[in-house]
C-alpha positions in Angstrom: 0.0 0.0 0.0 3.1 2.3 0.5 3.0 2.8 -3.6 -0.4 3.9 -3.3 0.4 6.6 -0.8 2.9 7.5 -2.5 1.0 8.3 -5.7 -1.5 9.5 -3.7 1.0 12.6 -2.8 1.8 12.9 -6.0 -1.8 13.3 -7.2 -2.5 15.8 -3.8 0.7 18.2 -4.9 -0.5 18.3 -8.4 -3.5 19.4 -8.2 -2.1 22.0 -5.6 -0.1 23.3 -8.3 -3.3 23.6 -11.0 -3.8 27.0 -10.3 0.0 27.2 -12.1 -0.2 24.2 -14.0 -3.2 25.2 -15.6 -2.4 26.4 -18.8 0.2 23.9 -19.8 -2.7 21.5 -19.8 -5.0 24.2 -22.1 -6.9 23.1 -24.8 -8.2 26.5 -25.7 -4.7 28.5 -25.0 -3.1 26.3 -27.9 -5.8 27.6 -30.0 -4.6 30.5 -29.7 -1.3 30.1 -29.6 -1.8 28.2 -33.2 -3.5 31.7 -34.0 -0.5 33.4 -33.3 2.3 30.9 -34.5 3.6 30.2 -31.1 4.4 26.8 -30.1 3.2 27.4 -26.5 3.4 25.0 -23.0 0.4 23.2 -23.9 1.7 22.3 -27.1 5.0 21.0 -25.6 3.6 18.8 -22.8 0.9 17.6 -25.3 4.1 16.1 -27.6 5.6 14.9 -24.5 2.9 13.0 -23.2 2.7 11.1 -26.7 6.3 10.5 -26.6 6.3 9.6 -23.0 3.5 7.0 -23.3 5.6 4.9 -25.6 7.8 3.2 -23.0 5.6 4.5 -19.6 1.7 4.0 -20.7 -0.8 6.4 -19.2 1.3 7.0 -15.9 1.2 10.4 -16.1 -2.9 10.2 -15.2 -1.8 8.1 -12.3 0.7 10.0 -10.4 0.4 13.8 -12.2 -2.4 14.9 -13.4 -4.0 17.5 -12.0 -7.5 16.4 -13.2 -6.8 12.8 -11.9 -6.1 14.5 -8.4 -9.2 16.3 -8.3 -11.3 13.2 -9.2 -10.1 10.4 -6.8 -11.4 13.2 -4.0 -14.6 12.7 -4.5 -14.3 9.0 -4.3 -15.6 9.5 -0.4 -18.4 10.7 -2.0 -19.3 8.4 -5.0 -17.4 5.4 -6.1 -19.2 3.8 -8.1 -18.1 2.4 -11.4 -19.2 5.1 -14.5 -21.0 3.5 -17.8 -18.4 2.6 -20.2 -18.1 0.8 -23.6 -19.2 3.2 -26.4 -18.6 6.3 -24.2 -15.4 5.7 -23.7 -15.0 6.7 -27.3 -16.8 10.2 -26.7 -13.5 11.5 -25.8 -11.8 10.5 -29.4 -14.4 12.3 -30.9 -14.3 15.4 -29.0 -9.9 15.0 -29.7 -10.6 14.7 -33.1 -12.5 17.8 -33.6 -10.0 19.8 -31.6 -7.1 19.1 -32.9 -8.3 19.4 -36.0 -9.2 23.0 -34.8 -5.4 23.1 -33.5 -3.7 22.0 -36.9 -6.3 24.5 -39.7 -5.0 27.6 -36.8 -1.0 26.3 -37.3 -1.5 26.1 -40.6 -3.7 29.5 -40.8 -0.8 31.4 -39.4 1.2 29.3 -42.2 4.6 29.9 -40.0 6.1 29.7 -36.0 7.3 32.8 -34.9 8.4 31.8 -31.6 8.7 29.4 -29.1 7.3 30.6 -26.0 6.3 27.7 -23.0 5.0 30.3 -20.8 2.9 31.9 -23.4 0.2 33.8 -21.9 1.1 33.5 -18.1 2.0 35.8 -15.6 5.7 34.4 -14.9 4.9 31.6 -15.6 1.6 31.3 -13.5 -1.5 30.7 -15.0 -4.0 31.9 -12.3 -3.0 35.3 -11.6 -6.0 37.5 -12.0 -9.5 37.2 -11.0 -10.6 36.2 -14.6 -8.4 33.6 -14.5 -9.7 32.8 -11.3 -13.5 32.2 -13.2 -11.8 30.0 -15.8 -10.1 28.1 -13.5 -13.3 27.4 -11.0 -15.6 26.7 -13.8 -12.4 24.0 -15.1 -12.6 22.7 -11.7 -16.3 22.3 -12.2 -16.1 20.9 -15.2 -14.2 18.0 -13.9 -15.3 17.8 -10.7 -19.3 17.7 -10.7 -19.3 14.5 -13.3 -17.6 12.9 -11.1 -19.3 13.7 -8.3 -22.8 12.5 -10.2 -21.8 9.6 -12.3 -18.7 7.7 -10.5 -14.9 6.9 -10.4 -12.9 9.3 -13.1 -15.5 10.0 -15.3 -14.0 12.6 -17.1 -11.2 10.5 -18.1 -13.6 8.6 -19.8 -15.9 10.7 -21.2 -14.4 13.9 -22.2 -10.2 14.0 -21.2 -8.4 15.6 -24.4 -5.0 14.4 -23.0 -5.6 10.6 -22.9 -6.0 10.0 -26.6 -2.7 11.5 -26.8 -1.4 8.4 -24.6 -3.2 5.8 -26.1 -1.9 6.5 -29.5 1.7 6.7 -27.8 0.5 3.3 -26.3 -0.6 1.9 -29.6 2.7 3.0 -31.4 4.5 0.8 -29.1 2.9 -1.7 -29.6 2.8 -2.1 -32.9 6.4 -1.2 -33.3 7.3 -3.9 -30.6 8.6 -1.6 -28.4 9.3 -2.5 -24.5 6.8 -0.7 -22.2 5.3 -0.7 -19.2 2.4 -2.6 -18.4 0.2 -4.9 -15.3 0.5 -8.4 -15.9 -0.8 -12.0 -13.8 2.2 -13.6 -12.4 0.3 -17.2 -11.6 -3.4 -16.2 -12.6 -4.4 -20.0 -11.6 -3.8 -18.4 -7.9 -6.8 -16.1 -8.8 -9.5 -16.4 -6.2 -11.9 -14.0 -7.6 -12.3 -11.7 -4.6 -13.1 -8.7 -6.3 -10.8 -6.6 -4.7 -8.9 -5.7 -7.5 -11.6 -4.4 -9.6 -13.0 -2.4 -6.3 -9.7 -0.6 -5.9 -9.3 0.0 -9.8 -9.4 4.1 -10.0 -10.5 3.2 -13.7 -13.2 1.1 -12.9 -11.4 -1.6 -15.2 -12.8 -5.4 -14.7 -9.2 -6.7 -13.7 -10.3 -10.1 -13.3 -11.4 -9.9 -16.4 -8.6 -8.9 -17.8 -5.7 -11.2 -16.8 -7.5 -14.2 -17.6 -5.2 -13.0 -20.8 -1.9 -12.3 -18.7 -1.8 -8.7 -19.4 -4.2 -6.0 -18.6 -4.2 -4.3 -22.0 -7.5 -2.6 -21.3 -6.8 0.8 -22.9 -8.0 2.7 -20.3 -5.7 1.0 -17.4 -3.4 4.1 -16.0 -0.9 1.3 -14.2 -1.3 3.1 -11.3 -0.7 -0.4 -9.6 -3.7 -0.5 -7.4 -4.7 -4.0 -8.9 -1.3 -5.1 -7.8 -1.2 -3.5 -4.0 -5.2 -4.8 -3.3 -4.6 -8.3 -4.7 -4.3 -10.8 -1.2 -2.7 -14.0 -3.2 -0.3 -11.5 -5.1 -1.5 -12.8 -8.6 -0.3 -9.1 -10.4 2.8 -7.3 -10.9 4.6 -4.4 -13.3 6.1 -5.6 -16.3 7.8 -4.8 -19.5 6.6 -6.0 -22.9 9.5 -8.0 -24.8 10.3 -7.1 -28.5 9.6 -9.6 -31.0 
């Protein structure tokens, strides 16, 4: 359980630092930065989680994210497991359109002018003025009421721009035969189907489900290790897919 904690902290200090962090996670400042033919913070941590994802998965949503942080506090308060299948895939859609949005304003500007990561921040702080302050409670909103009504991460289901962004990363490496990180079943005969894994799943993922196959290589698994830390027989553990 010590991991847990740990990522736990992690989660807690990020989402302290949204009202800096904010804007390096934008989906609107980009937009405008596209406008203006500046490749901006969002744009760089956007191609970094992509890159990133290759070798590490969707860690970053375990330990980092801001959004992730804000969600697994209202766990207390609603943990049930949100719908998934087909609205799962609301999210791609909603990526799709966006960056699509993001590319026609690069290419409207037709050149980059600059390189600026703290574009449009106050030193480097995105919350630094009381309209900031009314974007970044009605982000906060945004993330936190769905969560609140319908269950366990919702919005990194439903509506997250920055996942889709991992997954391809995740499906690169895989298809490339790449080594990466991933949750696995050591002896899955030692399986007793207690349930606990799936109940401690941030993701609402059905883990016994899934290693009935060896690997968890459900596309929305984060590897925050919970599965692992919750299982009593110690069926689960990290692992790196071999090249072929």
């Amino acid at each position: 359980m010590r991991r847990q904690k740990i990522r736990n902290l992690f989660l807690f200090a990020a989402l302290l630092l949204f009202p800096v962090t904010l804007y390096y996670f934008s989906p609107a400042l980009i937009i405008n930065a596209g406008l203006n033919g500046v490749i901006n913070g969002s744009f760089i941590i956007f191609v970094l989680l992509f890159f990133l994802s290759i070798p590490f998965g969707r860690l970053f949503c375990a330990y980092l994210c801001p959004a992730g942080g804000l969600q697994e506090c209202t766990f207390s308060v609603n943990d049930k497991l949100p719908k998934q299948g087909w609205r799962n895939y609301t999210k791609y859609i909603i990526w799709i359109i966006w960056l699509s949005a993001v590319i026609f304003c690069y290419f409207q500007k037709g050149k980059i002018v600059a390189i600026d990561f703290l574009f449009e921040t106050e030193n480097g702080i995105s919350v630094s003025s009381i309209q900031s302050y009314i974007i970044y409670y009605g982000i906060v909103c945004l993330i936190f009421l769905p969560s609140v009504l319908f269950g366990k991460r919702v919005f990194c289901h439903y509506f997250c721009w920055m996942a889709p962004f991992m997954v391809l990363g995740t499906k690169l490496r895989k298809f490339l035969h790449l080594p990466g990180i991933h949750i696995k079943s050591k002896e899955k005969d030692k399986c007793i189907s207690c349930g606990k894994c799936n109940k401690a799943c941030p993701m609402g993922i059905n883990v016994m489900n899934e290693i009935r196959s060896n690997v968890i290589d459900n596309l929305e698994c984060i590897q925050c290790g919970a599965c692992i830390d919750n299982c009593p027989k110690n069926v689960l553990s990290y692992g790196m897919i071999e090249r072929n």
